[in-house]
C-alpha positions in Angstrom: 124.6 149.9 113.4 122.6 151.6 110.5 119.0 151.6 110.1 116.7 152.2 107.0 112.8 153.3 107.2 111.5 151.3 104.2 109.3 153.8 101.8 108.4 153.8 98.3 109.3 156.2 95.6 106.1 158.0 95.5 106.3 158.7 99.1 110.3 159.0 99.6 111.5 161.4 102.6 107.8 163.0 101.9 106.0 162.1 105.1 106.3 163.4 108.4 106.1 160.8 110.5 108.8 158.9 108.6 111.0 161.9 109.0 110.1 162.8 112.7 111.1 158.7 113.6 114.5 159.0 111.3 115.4 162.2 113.4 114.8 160.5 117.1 116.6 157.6 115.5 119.6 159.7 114.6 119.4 161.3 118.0 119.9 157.8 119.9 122.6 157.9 117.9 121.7 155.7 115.2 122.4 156.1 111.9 119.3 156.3 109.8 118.1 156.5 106.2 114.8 156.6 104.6 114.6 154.3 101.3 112.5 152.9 98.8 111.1 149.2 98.3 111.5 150.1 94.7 114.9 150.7 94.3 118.2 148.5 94.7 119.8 148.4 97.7 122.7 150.6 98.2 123.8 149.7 101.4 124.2 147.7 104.0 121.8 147.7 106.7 121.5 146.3 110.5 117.6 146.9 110.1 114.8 147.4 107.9 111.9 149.4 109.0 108.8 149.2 107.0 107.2 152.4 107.1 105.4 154.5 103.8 105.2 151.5 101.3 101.4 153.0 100.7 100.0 151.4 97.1 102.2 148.3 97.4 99.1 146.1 96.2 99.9 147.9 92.4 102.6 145.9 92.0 102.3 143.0 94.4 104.5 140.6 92.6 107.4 143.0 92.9 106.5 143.6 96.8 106.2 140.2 97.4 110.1 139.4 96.2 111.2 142.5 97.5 110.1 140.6 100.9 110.9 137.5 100.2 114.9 138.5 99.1 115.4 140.4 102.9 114.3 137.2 103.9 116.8 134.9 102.0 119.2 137.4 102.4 118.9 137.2 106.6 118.2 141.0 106.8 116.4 141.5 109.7 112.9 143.8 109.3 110.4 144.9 111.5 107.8 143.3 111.4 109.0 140.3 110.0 108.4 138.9 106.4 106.0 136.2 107.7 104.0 138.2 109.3 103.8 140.9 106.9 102.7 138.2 104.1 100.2 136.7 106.1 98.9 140.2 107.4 98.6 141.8 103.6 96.5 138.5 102.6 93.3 139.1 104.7 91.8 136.2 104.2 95.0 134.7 106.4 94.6 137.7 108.3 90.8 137.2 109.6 92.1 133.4 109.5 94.3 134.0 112.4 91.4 136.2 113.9 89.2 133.7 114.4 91.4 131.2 115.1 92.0 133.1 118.4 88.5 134.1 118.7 88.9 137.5 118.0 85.2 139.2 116.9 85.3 140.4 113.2 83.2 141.8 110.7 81.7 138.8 108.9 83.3 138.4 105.9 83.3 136.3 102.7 86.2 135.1 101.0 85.9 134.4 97.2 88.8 133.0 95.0 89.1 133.4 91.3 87.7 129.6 90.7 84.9 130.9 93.0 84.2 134.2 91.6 81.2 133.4 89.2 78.0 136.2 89.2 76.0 132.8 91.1 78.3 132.8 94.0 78.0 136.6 94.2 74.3 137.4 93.9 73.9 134.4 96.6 76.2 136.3 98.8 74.5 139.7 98.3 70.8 138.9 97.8 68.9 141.6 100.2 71.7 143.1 101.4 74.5 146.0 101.3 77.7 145.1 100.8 81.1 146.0 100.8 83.1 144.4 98.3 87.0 144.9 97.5 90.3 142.6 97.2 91.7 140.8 99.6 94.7 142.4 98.9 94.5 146.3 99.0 95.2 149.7 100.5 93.7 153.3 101.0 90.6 152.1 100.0 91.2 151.5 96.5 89.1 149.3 94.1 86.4 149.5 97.6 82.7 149.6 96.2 79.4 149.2 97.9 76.9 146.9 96.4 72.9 147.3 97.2 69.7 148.8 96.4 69.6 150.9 99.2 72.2 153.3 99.7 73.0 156.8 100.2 76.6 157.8 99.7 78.2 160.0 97.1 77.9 158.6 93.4 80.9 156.7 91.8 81.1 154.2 94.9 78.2 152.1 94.2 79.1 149.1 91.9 75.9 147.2 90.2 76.0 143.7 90.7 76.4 142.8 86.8 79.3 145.0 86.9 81.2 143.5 89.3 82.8 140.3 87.7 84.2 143.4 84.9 85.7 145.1 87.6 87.5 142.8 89.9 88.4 139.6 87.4 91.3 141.3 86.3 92.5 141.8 89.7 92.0 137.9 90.5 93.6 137.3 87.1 96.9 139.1 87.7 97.2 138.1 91.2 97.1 134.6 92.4 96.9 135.2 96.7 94.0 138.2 96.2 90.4 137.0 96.3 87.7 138.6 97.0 86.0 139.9 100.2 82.7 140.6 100.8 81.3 141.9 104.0 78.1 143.6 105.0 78.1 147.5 105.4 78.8 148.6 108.7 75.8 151.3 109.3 78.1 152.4 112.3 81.3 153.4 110.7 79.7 157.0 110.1 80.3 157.4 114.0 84.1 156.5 113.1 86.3 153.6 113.1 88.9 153.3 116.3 92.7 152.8 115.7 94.5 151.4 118.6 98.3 151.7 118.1 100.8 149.5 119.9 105.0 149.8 119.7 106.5 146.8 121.0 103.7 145.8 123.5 102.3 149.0 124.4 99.6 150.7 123.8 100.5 154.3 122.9 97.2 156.7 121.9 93.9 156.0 119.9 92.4 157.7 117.0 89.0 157.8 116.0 89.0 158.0 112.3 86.4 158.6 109.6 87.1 156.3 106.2 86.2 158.7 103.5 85.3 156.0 101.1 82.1 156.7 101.0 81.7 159.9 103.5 82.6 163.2 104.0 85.9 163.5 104.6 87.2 164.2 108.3 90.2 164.3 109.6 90.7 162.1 112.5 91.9 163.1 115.7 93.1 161.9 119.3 90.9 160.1 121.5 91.1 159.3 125.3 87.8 158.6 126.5 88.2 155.0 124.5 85.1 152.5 125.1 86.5 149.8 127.8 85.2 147.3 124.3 87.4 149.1 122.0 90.5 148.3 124.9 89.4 144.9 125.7 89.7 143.7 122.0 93.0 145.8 121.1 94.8 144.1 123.6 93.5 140.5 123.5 94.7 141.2 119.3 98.1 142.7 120.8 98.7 139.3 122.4 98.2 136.8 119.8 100.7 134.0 119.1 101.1 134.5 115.8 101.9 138.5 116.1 104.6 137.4 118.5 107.6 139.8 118.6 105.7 142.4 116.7 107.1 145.9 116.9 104.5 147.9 115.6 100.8 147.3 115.1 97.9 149.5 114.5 94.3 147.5 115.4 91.2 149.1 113.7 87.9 148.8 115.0 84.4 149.8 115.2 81.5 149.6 117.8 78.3 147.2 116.3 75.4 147.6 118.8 77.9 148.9 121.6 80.4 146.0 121.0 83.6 146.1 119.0 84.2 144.2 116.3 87.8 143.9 113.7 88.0 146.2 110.7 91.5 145.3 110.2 94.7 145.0 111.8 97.9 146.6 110.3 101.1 145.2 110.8 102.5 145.6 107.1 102.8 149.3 106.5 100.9 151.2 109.7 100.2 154.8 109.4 100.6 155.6 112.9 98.5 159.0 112.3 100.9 160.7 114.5 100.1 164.1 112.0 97.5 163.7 113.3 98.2 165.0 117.4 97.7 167.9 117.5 99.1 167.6 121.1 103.4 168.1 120.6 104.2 166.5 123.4 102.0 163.4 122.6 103.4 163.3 119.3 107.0 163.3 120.3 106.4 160.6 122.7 104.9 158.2 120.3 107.9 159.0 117.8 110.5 158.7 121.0 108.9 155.6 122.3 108.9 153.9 118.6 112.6 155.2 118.6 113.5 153.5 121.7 112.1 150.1 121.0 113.9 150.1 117.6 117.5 150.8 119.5 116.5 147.6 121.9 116.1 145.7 119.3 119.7 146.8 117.6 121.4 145.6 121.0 
C-alpha cells in the first residue's frame, strides 16, 4: 500500500502539517510521499490525499484535468473528484447548502453573460459588499465595494472599476462567476472553523481573515457557541458530502446565530500550526492518520 499527500510545487514538503500527517502515516506503517498536482506522476499509488494545493484557482484548467485524469484513471483520492469539483465551484457549493437548508451568508451569483455594470450597481445600491470569484483561494482578487468603509486602503474596489477587474477572470474561466455578498460587520469578532476527519469533530479555531483587518493569528477554541455546533454538524451530515474524509466548516455568528462562510472539502488547512497544545496537535494528526489506514483496508 503506498500513499501520496497531494501538494503543489510552491508548497512541496514545505508545510508542517503535511509533514507531521506523512510521519504518522509512515508510522502505521504506511508508506507515504508528499507530491505535487503539477508534476507527472512517478508512481503508483493506493491513495491520493489532497493536502497543500493552495493557489490552484491560477491555473484552474490544469487543476481541473489533473482531477478529472485520477478520476478516469480509477485512482482513488480523498475527498473524491466530485465532491471536490462541486465544492471549488461555490455557487454549486451554497447550491447544495440550501438545498439542505443550511443558513448561509446571502449571496449573489453573477455569470459572465450576467456580469454587465446594470446588474452590479442593482446588486450593490446602498450597500457594502464583498465581491470576489466564485472560484478562489486565500482571499485573492477579494475586494469590498461601498461608500462606507473603514479598512486598510488597496481593498476597496470602486464600482466603475469592477467590470476591469474581474472580466478577465470570467473570460479565462468558464465555471467562475461572480459572488457578491454583503459585508459581514461581525467577522472582526472572528470566523469559526469546525474541523471534522471522517465523521468527527476534532477541535475548533476561531480565526481572523486578514483581508481587510489586522492580521491575527488564530488559535484553539473550546468554549464553542452551542450555534456554531449545531450547524457544523447538520453540514457534516449532508448527503451529498457522503463518505467525506476531511472537511473544515467555516462560520460566523450574525446577531448570535451562525451562518456559512464556506465549507472546505478541496484543500483544507486543518490549522493544526496553529495548537499550541502538543498533545492536541498530535491527536488531530494521529486521528487523520488512522482514518486514512481504514480506508486502505
Amino acid at each position: 500500500m503506498k500513499v501520496a499527500i497531494v501538494s503543489c510545487d510552491k508548497w512541496l514538503g514545505k508545510l508542517e502539517e503535511d509533514n507531521n500527517l506523512k510521519q504518522a502515516l509512515k508510522n502505521l506503517g504506511i508508506a507515504t510521499d508528499i507530491i505535487s498536482w503539477q508534476q507527472p506522476l512517478q508512481e503508483k499509488y493506493d491513495l491520493l490525499i489532497l493536502k497543500s494545493v493552495w493557489g490552484y484557482q491560477n491555473f484552474y484548467s490544469d487543476f481541473k484535468r489533473f482531477l478529472l485524469n485520477i478520476k478516469s484513471s480509477n485512482i482513488s483520492l480523498v475527498n473524491d473528484v466530485d465532491m471536490l469539483l462541486d465544492n471549488i465551484q461555490k455557487d454549486i457549493q451554497f447550491s447544495i447548502l440550501r438545498k439542505n437548508n443550511i443558513d448561509v451568508i446571502d449571496t449573489v451569483f453573477l455569470p459572465y453573460s450576467l456580469f454587465v455594470p446594470e446588474n452590479l450597481f442593482s446588486i450593490l445600491e446602498g450597500k457594502n459588499c464583498v465581491i470576489k470569484p466564485s472560484i478562489s483561494g486565500s482571499g485573492e482578487n477579494t475586494y469590498l465595494v461601498g461608500d462606507s468603509i473603514d479598512i486598510p486602503p488597496g481593498k476597496v474596489l470602486k464600482k466603475e472599476d469592477i467590470v476591469r477587474t474581474f472580466e478577465p477572470l470570467l473570460a479565462s474561466n468558464s465555471d467562475c462567476k461572480i459572488m457578491v455578498q454583503p459585508f459581514i460587520k461581525e467577522i472582526n469578532a472572528g470566523e469559526y472553523s469546525c474541523v471534522f476527519i471522517d465523521g468527527e469533530l476534532t477541535h475548533t479555531m476561531l480565526r481572523f481573515p486578514s483581508i481587510f483587518h489586522e492580521k491575527k493569528k488564530p488559535y484553539l477554541i473550546t468554549n464553542v457557541p452551542d450555534s456554531v455546533i449545531n450547524l457544523a454538524k447538520k453540514v457534516e451530515q449532508i448527503e451529498e458530502f457522503k463518505n467525506y474524509m476531511y472537511m473544515r466548516v467555516d462560520m460566523v455568528l450574525v446577531d448570535n446565530k451562525a451562518k456559512i462562510m464556506e465549507v472546505e472539502l478541496a484543500d483544507p488547512d486543518l490549522l493544526t500550526k496553529y495548537i499550541d497544545d502538543p498533545t492536541i496537535k498530535e491527536n488531530v494528526i494521529k486521528t487523520f492518520a488512522k482514518r486514512i489506514e481504514r480506508r486502505t483496508k
